[in-house]
N, C-alpha and C positions, 0 to 999 in steps of 0.2 A: 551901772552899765552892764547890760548881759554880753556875754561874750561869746562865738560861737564855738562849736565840738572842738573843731580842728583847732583855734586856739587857747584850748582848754588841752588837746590833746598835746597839742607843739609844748607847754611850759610844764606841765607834766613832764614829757621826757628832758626838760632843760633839767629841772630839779631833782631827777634820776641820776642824770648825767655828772650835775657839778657835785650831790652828794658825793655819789659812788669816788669820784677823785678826793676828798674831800676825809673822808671813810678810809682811803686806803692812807695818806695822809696822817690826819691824827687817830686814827682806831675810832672802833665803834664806839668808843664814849667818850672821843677825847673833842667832842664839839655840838653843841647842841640844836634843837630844830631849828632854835631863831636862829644863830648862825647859820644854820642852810637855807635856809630861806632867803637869808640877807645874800648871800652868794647866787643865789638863781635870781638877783633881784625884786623880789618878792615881800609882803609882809608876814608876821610871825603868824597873824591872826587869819591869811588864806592858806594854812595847811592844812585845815582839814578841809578843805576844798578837793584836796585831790590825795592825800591818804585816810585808814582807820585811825591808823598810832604811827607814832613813831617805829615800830616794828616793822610796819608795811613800809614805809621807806628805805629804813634798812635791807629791808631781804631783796627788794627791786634794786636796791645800789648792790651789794652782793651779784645779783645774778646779770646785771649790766656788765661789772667789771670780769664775769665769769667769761660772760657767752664774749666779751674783746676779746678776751685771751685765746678761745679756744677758735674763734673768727680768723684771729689774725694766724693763730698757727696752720690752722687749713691751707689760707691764701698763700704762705710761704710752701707751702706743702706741691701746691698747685705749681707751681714755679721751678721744682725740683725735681732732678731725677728723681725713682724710686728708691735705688739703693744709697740716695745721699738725702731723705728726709730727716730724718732722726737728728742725724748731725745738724742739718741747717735747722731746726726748731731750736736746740741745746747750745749751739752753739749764738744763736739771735737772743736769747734768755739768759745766760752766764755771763753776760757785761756791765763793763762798770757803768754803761748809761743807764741801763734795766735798775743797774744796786742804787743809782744817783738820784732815782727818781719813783719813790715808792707811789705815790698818786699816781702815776699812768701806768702803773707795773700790772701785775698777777697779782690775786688779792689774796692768796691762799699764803702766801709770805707774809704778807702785812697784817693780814686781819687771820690768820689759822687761828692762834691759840686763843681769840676770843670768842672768834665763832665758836670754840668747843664748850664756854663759858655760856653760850645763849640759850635762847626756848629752845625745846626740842622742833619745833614749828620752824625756826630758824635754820636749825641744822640740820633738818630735811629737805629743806628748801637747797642750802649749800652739797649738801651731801648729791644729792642728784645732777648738780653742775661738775660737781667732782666725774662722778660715774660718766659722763657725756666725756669729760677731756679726757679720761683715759681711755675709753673706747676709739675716739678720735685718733688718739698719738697712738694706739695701737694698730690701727687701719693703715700706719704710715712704717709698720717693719717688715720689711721682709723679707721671707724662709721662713719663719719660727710658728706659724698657723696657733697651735693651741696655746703656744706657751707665749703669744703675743702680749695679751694682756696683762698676767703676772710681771713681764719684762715694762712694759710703760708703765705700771705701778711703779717698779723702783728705781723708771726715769726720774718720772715726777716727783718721785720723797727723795731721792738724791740733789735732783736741780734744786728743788725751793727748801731743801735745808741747805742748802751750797749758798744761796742768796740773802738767807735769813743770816747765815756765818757771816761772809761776807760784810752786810751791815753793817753788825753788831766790829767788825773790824775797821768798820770806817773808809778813807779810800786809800790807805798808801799801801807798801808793798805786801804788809800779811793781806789784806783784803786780795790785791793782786793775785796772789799764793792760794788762795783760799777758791777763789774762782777759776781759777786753771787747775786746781786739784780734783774740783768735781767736773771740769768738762773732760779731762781724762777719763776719771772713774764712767762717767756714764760713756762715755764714747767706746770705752772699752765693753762694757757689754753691749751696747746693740750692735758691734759690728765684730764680735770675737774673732770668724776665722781670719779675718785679718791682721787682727795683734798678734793671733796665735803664731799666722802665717812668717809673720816680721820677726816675732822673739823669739822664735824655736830657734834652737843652736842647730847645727848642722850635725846628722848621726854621725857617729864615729864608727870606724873599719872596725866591723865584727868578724873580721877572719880568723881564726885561731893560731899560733904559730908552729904548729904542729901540721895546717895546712897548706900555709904559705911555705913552710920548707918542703912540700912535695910537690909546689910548683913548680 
């Protein structure tokens, strides 16, 4: 039976789709084509119907679960004052639902240290998803103009080391501990004069007492 574009294109993106969850789930080798196949309903022997290799499906789940993340933090973005974006991205990302549920999470947690392990072809492909969400989450600070970017870099390596801790702590109170420790830390750089504003102690009387007695 031939099938037409569109339903060649619809199960294409189904097999994108249940990878990419699938991938963030057990790591990039922790499940094999026939098993994704069988999850998109599929058999083992129509995948190359719609990838090269196994590589081309991976980098498509890759940049699926990329461009969710960076989709959904926009749309939050969109929702928000400007001077409370930062916060509401860091703060929708540092929960224990987000830690609970690596398949529908950020894939940069789940799958980072593997991607580093891949083809170079891979890590170009990820590396440039990367560059998009930090541009993005830097469009969302503001005052800081130049220095915006540097600043969402070590949003993003604080949160998805915060989540990768996290994990590896499981869900009771250190994990707890763990995720309120980096929504402070990053909270407190994007929005310093405010911490600053709250922590400063109050000056103390600089009058000398040599002057106060000729008062």
């Amino acid at each position: 039976m031939r099938y037409s574009r569109q339903h060649k294109l619809e199960t294409h993106a189904r097999i994108v789709k249940r990878a990419s969850v699938r991938l963030r789930e057990k790591g990039a080798h922790g499940i094999g084509v026939a098993d994704l196949m069988k999850d998109a309903g599929l058999t083992h022997g129509g995948f190359y119907a719609h990838f090269d290799s196994r590589e081309a499906l991976v980098i498509e789940a890759f940049v699926h679960a990329m461009d969710r993340s960076t989709e959904r933090w926009r749309k939050l973005a969109e929702q928000t004052s400007p001077d409370q974006r930062t916060a509401a991205i860091v703060d929708s990302y540092l929960t224990p639902a987000h830690r609970d549920d690596p398949g529908h999470g950020c894939a940069i947690p789940a799958l980072g240290a593997e991607i580093a392990r891949e083809s170079p072809k891979t890590r170009k492909v990820f590396a440039a998803k990367l560059d998009q969400m930090i541009d993005m989450l830097a469009a969302q600070i503001p005052d800081v103009s130049k220095a915006a970017r540097k600043q969402a870099m070590a949003v993003i390596a604080t949160m998805m080391g915060t989540l990768v801790m996290a994990r590896v702590a499981g869900d009771g109170d250190f994990s707890e501990e763990i995720l309120n420790s980096g929504r402070e830390a990053v909270l407190g750089r994007a929005a310093p004069s405010k911490r600053v504003a709250k922590n400063t102690p109050p000056k103390k009387n600089t009058v000398s007492k040599k002057t106060a007695a000729r008062r």
